[in-house]
MDTraj code that builds the backbone (N, CA, C; nanometers):
import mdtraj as md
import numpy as np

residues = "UNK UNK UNK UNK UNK UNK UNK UNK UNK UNK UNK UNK UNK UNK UNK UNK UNK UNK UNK UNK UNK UNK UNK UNK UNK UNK UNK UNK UNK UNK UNK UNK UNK UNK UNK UNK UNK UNK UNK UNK UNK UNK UNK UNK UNK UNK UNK UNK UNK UNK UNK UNK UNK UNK UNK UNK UNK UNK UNK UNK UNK UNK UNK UNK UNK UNK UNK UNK UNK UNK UNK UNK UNK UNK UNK UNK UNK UNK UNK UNK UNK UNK UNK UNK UNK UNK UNK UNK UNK UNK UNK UNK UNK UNK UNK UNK UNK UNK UNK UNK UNK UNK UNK UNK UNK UNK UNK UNK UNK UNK UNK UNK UNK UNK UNK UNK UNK UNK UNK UNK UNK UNK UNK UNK UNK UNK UNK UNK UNK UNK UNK UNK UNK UNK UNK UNK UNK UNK UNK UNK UNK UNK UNK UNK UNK UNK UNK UNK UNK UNK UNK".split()
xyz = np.array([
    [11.4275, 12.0592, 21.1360],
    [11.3167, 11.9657, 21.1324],
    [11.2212, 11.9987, 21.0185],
    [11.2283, 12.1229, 20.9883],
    [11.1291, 12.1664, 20.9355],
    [11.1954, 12.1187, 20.7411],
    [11.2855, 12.1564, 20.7502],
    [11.4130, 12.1424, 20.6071],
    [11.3592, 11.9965, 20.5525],
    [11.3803, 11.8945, 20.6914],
    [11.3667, 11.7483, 20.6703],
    [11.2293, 11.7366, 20.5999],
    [11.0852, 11.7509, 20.6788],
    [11.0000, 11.7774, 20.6000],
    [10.9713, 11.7572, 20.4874],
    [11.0043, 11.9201, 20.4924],
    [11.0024, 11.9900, 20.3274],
    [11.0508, 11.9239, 20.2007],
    [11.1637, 11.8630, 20.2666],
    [11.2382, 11.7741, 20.1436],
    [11.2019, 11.6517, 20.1295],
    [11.1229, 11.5567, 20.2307],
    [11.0621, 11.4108, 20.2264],
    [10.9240, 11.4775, 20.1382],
    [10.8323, 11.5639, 20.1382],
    [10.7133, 11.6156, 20.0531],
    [10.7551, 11.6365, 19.9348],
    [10.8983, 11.6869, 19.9149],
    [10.9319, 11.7466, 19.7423],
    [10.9327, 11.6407, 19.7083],
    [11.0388, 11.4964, 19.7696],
    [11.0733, 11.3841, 19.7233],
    [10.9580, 11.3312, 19.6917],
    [10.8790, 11.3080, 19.7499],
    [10.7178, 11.2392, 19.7222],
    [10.6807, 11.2729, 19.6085],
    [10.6461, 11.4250, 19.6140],
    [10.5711, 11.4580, 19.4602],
    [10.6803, 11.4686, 19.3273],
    [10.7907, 11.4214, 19.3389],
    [10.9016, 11.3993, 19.2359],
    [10.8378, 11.2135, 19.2071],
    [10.8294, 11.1564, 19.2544],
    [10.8507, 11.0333, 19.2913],
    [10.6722, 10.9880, 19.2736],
    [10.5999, 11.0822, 19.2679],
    [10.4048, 11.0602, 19.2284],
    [10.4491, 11.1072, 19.1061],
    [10.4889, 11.2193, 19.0795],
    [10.5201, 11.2609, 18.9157],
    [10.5545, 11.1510, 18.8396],
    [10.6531, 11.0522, 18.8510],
    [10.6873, 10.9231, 18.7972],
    [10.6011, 10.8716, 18.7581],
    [10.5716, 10.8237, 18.8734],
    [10.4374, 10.7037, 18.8675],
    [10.3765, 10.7472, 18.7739],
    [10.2754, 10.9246, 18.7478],
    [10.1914, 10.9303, 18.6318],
    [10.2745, 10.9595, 18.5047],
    [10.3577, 10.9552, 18.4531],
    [10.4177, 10.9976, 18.3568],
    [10.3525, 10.8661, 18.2569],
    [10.3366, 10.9010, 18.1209],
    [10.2818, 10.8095, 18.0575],
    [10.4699, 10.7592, 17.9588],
    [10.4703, 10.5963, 17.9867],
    [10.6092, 10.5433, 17.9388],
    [10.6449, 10.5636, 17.7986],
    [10.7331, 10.6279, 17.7724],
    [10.7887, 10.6063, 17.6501],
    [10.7405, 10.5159, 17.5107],
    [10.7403, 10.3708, 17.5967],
    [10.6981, 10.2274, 17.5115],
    [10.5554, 10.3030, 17.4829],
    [10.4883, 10.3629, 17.5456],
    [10.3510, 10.3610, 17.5038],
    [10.3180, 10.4792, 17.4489],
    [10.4117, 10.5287, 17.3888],
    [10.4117, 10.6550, 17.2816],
    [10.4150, 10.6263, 17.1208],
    [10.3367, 10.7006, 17.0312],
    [10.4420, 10.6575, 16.9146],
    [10.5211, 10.7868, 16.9356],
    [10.6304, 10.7729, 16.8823],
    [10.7149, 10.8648, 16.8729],
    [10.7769, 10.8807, 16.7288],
    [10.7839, 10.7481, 16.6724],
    [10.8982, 10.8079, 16.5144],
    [10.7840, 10.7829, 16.3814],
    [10.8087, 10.8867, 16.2719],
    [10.7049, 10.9284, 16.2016],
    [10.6595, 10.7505, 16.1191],
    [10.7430, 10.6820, 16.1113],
    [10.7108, 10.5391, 16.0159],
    [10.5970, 10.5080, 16.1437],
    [10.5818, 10.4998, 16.2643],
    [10.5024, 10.4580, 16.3353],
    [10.3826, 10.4980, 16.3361],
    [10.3846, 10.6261, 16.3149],
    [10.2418, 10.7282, 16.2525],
    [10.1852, 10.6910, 16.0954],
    [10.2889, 10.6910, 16.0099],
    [10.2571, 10.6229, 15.8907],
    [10.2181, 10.5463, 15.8621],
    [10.2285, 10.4066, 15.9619],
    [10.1948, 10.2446, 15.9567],
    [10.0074, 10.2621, 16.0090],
    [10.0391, 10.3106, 16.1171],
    [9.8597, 10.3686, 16.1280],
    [9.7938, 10.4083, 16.0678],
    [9.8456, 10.5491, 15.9794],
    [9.7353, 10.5734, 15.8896],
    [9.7158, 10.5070, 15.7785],
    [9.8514, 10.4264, 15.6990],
    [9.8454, 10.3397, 15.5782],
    [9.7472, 10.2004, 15.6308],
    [9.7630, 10.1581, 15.7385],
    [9.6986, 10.0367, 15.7852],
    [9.5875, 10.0188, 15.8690],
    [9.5466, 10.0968, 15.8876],
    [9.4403, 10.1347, 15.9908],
    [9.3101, 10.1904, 15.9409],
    [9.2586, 10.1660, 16.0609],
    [9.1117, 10.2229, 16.0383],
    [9.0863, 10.4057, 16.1193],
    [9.0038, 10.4531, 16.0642],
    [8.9515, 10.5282, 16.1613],
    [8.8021, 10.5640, 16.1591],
    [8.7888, 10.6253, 16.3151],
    [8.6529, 10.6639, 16.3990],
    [8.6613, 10.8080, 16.3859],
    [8.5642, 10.8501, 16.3973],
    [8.5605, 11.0357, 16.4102],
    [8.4439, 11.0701, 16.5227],
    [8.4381, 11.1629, 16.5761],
    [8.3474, 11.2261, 16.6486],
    [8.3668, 11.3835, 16.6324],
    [8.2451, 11.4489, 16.6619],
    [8.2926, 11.6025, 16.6558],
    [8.3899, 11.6326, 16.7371],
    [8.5003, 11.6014, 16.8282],
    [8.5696, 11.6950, 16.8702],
    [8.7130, 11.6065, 16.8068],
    [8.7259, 11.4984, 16.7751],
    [8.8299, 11.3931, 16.7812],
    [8.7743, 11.2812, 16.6509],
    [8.9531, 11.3176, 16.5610],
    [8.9547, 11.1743, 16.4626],
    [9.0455, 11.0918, 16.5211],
    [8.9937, 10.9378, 16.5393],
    [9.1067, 10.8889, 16.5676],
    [9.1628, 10.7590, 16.4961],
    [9.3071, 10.7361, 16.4374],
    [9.3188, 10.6837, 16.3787],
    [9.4150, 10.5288, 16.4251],
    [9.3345, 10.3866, 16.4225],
    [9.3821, 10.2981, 16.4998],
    [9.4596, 10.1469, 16.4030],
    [9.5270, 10.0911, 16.4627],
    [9.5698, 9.9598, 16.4049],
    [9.5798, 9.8610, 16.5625],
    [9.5931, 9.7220, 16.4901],
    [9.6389, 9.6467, 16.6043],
    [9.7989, 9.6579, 16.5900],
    [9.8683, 9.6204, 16.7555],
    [10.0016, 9.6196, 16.7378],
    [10.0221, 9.4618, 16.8179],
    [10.0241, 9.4330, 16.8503],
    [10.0506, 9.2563, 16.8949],
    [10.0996, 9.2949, 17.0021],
    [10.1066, 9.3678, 17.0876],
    [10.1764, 9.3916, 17.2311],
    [10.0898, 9.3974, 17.3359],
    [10.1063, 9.4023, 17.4076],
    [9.9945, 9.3773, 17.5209],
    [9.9639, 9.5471, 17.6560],
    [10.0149, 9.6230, 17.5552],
    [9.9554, 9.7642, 17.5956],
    [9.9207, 9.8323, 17.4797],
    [9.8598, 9.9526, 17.4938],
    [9.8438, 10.0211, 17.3449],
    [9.9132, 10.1771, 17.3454],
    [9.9808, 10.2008, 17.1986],
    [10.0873, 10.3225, 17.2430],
    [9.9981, 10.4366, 17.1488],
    [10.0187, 10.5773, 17.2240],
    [9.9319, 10.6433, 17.1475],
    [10.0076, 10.7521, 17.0957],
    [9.9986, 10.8315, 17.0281],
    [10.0281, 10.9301, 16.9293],
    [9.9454, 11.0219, 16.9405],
    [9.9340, 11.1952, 16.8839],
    [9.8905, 11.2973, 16.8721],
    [9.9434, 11.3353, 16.8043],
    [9.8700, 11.4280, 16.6785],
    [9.8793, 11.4926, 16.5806],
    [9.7474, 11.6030, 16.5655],
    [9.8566, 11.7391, 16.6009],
    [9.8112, 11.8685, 16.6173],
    [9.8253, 11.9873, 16.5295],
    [9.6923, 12.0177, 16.4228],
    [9.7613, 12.0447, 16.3116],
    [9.7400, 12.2210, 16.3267],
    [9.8123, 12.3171, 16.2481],
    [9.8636, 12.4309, 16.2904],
    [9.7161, 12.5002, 16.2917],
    [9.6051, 12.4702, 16.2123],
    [9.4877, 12.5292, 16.2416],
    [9.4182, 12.5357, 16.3106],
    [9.4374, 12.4379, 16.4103],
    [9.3617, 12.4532, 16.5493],
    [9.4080, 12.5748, 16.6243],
    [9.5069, 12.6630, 16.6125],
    [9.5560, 12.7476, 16.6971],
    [9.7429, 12.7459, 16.6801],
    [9.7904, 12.8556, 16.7805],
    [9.9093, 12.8549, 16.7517],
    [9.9311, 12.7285, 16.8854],
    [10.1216, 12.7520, 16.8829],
    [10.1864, 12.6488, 16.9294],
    [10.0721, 12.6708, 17.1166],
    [10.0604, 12.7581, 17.1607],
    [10.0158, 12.7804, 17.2914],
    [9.8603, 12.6646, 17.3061],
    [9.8136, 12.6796, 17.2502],
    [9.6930, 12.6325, 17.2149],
    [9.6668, 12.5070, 17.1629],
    [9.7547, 12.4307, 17.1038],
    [9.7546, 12.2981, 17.0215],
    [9.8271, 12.2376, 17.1098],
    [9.9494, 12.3072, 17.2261],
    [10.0131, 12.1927, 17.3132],
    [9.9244, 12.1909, 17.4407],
    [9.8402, 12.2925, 17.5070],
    [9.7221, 12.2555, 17.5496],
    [9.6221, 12.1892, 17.5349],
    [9.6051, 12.1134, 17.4262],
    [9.4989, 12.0458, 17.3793],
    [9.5977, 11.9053, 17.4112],
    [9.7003, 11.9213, 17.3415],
    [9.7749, 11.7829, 17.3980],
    [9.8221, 11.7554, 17.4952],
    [9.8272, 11.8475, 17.5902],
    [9.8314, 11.8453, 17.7776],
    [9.6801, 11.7645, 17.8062],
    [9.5313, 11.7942, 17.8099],
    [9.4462, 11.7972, 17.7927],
    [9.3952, 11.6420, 17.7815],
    [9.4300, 11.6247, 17.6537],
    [9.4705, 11.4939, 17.6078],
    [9.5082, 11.3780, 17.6268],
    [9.6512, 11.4151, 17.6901],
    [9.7140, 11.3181, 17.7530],
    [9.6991, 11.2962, 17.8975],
    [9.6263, 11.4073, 17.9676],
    [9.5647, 11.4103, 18.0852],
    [9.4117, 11.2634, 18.0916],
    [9.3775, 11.2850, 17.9891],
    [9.2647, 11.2385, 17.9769],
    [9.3089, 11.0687, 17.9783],
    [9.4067, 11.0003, 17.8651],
    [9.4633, 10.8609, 17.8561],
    [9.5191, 10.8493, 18.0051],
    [9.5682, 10.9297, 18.0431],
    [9.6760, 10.9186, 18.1765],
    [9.6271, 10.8715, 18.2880],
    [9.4498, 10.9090, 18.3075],
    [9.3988, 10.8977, 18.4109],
    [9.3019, 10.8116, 18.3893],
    [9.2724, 10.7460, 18.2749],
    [9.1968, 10.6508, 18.2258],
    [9.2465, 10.5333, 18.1564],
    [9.3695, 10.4913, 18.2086],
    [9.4693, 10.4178, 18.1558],
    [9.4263, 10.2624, 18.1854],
    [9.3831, 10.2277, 18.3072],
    [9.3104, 10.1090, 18.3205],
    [9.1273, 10.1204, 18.2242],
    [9.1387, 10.1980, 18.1768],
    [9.0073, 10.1784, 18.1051],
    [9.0060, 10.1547, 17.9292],
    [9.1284, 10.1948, 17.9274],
    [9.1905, 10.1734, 17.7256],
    [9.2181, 10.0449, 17.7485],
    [9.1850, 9.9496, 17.6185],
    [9.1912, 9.8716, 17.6195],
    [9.3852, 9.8382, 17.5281],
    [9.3934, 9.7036, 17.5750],
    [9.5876, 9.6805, 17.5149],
    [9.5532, 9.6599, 17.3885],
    [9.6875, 9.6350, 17.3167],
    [9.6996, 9.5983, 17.1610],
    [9.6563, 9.6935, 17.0481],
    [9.6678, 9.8233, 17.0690],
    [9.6543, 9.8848, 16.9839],
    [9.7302, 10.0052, 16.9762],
    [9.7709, 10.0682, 16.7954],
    [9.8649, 10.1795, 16.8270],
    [9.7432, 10.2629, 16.7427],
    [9.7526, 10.4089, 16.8225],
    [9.6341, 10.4772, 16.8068],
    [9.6669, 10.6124, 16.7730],
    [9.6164, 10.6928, 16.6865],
    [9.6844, 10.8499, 16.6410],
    [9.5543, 10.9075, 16.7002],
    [9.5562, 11.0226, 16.7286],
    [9.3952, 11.1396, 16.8019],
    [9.4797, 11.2756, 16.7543],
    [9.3770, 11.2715, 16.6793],
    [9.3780, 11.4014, 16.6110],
    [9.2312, 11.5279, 16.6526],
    [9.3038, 11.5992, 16.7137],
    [9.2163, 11.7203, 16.7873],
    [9.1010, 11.7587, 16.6506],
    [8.9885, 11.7832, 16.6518],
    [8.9226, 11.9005, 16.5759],
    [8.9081, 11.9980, 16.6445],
    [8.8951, 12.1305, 16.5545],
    [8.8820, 12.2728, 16.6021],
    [8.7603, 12.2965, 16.7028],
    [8.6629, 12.2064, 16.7272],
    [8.5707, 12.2203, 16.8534],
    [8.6281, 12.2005, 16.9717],
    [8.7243, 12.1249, 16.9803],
    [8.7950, 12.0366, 17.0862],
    [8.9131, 12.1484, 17.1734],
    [8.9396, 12.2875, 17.1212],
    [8.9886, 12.3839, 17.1516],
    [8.9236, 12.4247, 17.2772],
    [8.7633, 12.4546, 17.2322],
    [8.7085, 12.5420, 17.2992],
    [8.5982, 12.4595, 17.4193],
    [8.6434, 12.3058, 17.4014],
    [8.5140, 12.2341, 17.4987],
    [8.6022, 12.2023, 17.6047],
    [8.5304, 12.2027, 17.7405],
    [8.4999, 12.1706, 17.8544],
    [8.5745, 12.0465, 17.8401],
    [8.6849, 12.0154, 17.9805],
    [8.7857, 11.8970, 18.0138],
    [8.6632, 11.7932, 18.0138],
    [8.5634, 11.8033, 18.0826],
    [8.4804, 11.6979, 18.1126],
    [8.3948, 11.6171, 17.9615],
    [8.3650, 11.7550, 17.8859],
    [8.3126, 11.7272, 17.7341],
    [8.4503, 11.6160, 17.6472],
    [8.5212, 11.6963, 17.6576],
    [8.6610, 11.6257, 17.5522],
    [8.7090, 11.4684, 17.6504],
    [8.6835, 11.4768, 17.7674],
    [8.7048, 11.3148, 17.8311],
    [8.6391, 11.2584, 17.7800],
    [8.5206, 11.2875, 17.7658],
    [8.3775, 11.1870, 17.7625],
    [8.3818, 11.1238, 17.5976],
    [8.3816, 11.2370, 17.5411],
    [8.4118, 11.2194, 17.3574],
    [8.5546, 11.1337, 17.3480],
    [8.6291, 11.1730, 17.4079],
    [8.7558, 11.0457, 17.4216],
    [8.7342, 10.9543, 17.4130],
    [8.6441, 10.9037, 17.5174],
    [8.6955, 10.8120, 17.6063],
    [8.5712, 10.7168, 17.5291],
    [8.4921, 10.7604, 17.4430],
    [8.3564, 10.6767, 17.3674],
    [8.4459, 10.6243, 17.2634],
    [8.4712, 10.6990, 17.2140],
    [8.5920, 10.7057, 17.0726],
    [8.6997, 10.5489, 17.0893],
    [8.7438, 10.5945, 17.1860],
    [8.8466, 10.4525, 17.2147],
    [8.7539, 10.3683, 17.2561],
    [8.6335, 10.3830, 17.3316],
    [8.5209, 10.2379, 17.3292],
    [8.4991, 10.1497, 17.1843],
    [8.4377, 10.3003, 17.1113],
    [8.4579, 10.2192, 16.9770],
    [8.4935, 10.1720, 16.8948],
    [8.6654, 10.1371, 16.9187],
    [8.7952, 10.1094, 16.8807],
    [8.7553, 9.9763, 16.8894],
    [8.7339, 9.9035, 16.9956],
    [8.7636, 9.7943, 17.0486],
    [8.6197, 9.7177, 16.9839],
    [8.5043, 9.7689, 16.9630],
    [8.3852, 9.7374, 16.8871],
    [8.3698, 9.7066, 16.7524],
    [8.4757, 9.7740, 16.6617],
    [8.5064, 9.7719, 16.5761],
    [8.4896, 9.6614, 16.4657],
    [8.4128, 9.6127, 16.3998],
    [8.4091, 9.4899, 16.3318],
    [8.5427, 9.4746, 16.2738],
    [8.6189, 9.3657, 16.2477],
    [8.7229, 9.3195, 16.2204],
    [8.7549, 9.3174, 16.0132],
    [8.6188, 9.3293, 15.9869],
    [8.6056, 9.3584, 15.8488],
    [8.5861, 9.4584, 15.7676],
    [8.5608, 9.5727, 15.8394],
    [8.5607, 9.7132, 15.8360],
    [8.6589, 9.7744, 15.7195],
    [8.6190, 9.8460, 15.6153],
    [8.7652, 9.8955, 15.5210],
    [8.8540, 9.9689, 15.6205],
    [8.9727, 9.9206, 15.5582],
    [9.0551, 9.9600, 15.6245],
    [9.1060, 10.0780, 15.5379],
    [9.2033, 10.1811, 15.6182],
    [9.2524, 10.3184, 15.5090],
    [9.3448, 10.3041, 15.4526],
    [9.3521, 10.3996, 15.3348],
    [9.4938, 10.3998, 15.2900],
    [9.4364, 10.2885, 15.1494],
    [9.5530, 10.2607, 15.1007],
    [9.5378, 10.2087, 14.9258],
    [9.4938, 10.0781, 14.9564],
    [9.3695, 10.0677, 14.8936],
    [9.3530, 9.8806, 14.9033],
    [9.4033, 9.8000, 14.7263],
    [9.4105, 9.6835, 14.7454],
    [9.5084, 9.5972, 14.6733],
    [9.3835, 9.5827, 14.5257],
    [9.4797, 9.6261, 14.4208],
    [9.3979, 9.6257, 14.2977],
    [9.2853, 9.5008, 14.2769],
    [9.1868, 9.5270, 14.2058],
    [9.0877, 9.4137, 14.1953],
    [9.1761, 9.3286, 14.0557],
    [9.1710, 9.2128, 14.0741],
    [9.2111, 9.0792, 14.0253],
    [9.1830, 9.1111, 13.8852],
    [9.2345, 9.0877, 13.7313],
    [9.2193, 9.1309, 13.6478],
    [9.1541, 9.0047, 13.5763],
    [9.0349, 9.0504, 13.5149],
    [8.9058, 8.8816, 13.4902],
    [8.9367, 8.8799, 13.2794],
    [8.9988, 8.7770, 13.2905],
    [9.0452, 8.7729, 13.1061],
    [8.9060, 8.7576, 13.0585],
    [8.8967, 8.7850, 12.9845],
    [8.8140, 8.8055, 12.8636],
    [8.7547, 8.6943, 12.7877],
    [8.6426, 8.6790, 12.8062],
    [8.5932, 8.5400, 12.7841],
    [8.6325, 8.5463, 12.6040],
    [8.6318, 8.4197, 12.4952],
    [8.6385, 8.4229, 12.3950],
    [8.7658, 8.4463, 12.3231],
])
top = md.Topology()
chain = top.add_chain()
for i, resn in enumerate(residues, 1):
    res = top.add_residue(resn, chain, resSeq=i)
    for name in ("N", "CA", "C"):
        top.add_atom(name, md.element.get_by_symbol(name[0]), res)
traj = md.Trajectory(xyz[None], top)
């Protein structure tokens, strides 16, 4: 009786693990997808977090992390992206859709408080969505028009 239990509780928290897992679709995962963001996109900064955004025409938004070796070694930079993704994971009805988004840790963001690095998150992606639509965008803009020469 007790076996039965034990194994309907494992099954459960196998089966809650699911549910929070953040989907695939809403990852970037391959480097042209990271590239298209930073060539096309805008970005926001705050002291703990740069983050770098585009629209994607889909009706969720997929996010990316980029953890660069100076924040710490591998122990320390995949904690920040545990951290991280803790933070989107549980605030997932609060990000808004249609956008593919890169978050890039700064070296403050090591040493602050889960509650500090939510909060700085979670403003950061507010101001994503605030964003004036005319804003320079990054990356190479298109040469100025060449004006002939009067005479």
């Amino acid at each position: 009786m007790q076996d039965a239990a034990q194994k309907a509780a494992t099954a459960s928290l196998a089966s809650d693990a699911k549910r929070r897992r953040w989907p695939r679709a809403c990852r970037l995962v391959h480097r042209r997808q990271f590239d298209a963001v930073y060539r096309q996109g805008r970005r926001r900064a705050s002291p703990l977090f740069v983050v770098f955004y585009r629209r994607n025409g889909l009706d969720f938004s997929r996010f990316g992390m980029s953890a660069r070796k100076a924040l710490g070694g591998a122990v320390v930079r995949n904690r920040l992206r545990r951290r991280v993704r803790e933070v989107l994971r549980t605030h997932r009805e609060e990000i808004f859709a249609g956008w593919d988004i890169v978050i890039q840790p700064r070296e403050p963001a090591v040493k602050a408080s889960f509650a500090l690095l939510s909060a700085d998150l979670l403003r950061l992606l507010a101001k994503i969505t605030s964003a004036p639509t005319n804003s320079r965008p990054l990356g190479k803009t298109a040469p100025a028009p060449a004006n002939p020469r009067p005479g």
